[in-house]
C-alpha positions, 0 to 999 in steps of 0.5 A: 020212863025208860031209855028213848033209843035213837037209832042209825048209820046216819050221823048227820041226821042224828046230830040235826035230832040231838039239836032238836033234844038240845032245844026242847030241853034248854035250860030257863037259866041262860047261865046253865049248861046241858051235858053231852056224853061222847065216845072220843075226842074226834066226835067231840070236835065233829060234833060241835061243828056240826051243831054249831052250823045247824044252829049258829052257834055252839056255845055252853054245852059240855061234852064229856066221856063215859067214863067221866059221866059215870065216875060223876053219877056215882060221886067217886071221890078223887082218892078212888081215882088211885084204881084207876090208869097211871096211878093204878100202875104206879102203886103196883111197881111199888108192890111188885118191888116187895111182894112175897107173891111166887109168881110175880116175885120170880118175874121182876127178880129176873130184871134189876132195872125195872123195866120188866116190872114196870111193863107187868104193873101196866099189863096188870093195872089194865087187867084189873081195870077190866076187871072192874068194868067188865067183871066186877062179879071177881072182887065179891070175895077177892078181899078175904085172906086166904092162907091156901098155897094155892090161890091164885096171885092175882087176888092176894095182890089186889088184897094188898092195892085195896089194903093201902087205901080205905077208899072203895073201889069204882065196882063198889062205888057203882053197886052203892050208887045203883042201891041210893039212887038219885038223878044225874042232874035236872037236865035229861042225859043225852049220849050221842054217837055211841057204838058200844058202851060195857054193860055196866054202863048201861046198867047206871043207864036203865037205873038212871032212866027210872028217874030222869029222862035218858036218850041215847043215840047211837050208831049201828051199821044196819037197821036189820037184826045183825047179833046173831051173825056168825064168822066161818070159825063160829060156825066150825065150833058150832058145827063140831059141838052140835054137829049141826049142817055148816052153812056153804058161806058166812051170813052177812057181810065178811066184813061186818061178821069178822070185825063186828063182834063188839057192835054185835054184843053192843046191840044184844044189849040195845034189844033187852033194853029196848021196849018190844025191841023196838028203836024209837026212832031210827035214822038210816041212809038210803043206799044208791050205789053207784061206786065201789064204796058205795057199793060195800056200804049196801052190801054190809047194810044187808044181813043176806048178802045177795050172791056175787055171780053176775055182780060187776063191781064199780072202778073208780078210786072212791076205795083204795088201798095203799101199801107202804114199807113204813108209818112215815111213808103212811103218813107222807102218802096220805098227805099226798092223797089229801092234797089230790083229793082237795085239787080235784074237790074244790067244794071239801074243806079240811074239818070235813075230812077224819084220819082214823088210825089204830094208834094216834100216840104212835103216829102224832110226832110222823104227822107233826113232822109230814104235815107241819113241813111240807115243800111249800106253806100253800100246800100246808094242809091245817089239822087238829 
């Protein structure tokens, strides 16, 4: 049956063909719901927006994460969910406080009050959660108890986590699933918007495929084979462990090369799981040009970017950069650029504009305190 991969830097397009799925696969029982995974809240918001103007409404569609997929796909119980995030770092401080272990036994006595111990248990409850998504090869043989002075810290702790419970931890829950199949559901499983997804994942993904349809419509900044792009300090460690010619410049964009690496490995997994790596369908913008934005658009769309010797660039405000001495003036800057932005477009209204942000936790209360107060209620600019 196979994964159907639909594939483009186009979001608009893609949404009008995640509708088309969403139709054609409507359930019979009006009171039944369909199941759309997403990558983040954001796209979660934009995406009923969005498909509620193309069909009139958006009503009885259930989005949800990935991670809240796959933990529903292999049927992890609730007493599983102790492995993962607060809870992981709750029971490790409680270890920490009474391990036997050198290394870490060392560390938190340095501080009575905790505070080093409970920073090492959510650094550690984040690694091993890595590690159960990224590496879960490590807990073949990380349960055994070993007596050997020298083995390595971090499994005889995991040892102990895995002691306190007799439930089987989510890489196990996963290998279990994968050897008794059974399908997620009647309905198709439809992920939208994903730019990366851990190799596990996709994993249940080819194996769920076997059983039951998969579509999977995902973003990537070029239609053109872009994995094997390298940054300048690859292509130094190339040079000196192959002693290979070292090209004059980077291929590709700058851009696309130095921040891409997590798009890169994502779609060396779409071609090994694509049928003669091939898209089934593909959903990429023209790109016109015309202002500076759209100019670096076309340029991180093309794999050989052409040379800048004679390239005039644009001036216009279409990109701007802005340098501020602190988050709130961050803040207190965008908003300004907001209401300028929607003085001079009449026709762009609030939902139509995204904030990206590094981290929206440490920003919340700077936008609460700019946005909610500002000189007068006309200039109050709504947001979610």
């Amino acid at each position: 049956m196979g994964i159907r991969l639909y594939v483009g830097d186009d979001l608009e397009r893609l949404a009008e063909r995640l509708a088309g799925l969403l139709r054609k696969h409507r359930p019979g029982d009006p009171f039944s719901g369909q199941r759309v995974v997403v990558p983040s809240l954001g796209m979660r918001h934009w995406l009923a927006r969005r498909l509620a103007d193309k069909s009139g409404i958006c009503a009885n569609i259930e989005f949800v994460f990935p991670a809240d997929f796959i933990r529903h796909c292999v049927s992890i119980s609730k007493s599983t969910a102790r492995y993962e995030g607060e809870s992981m770092t709750w029971r490790l401080l409680g270890l920490l406080g009474k391990t036997s272990l050198k290394e870490p036994a060392r560390y938190v006595a340095e501080d009575p009050t905790q505070v080093k111990a409970f920073g090492l248990a959510k650094r550690l409850a984040k690694l091993f959660d890595h590690y159960l998504l990224y590496r879960p090869e490590f807990f073949e043989s990380w349960p055994a108890k070993t007596d050997h002075p020298d083995a390595p810290w971090q499994q005889e702790l995991w040892r102990e986590i895995c002691d306190d419970t007799q439930e089987p931890h989510p890489a196990k829950a996963r290998a279990a699933f994968l050897e008794s199949l059974k399908p997620a559901g009647e309905e198709p499983v439809i992920l939208f918007g994903m730019g990366n997804l851990p190799p596990e994942y996709l994993k249940i993904l080819q194996a769920l495929a076997t059983v039951q349809e998969v579509h999977l419509l995902v973003t990537q900044p070029t239609e053109e084979i872009w994995d094997d792009l390298l940054s300048v300090r690859d292509q130094w460690r190339q040079h000196k462990s192959t002693g290979s010619l070292l090209p004059k410049s980077p291929n590709g964009h700058p851009l696309l090369v130095s921040l891409g690496r997590t798009g890169q490995e994502f779609h060396q997994q779409l071609l090994t799981i694509a049928e003669e790596g091939e898209w089934d369908e593909t959903f990429f913008r023209k790109k016109p040009g015309g202002t500076l934005l759209a100019e670096l658009q076309a340029d991180l769309c093309r794999v050989d970017l052409p040379p800048r010797e004679g390239r005039k660039a644009p001036v216009d405000d279409s990109l701007q950069v802005h340098s501020c001495h602190s988050p709130l003036r961050e803040v207190e800057v965008l908003h300004d650029q907001l209401l300028h932005l929607f003085q001079a477009r009449t026709d762009l209204a609030p939902h139509e504009v995204v904030v990206m942000t590094p981290d929206i936790e440490a920003y919340a209360p700077l936008i609460r305190a700019v946005f909610d107060n500002p000189e007068s209620q006309h200039l109050k600019i709504p947001y979610t």
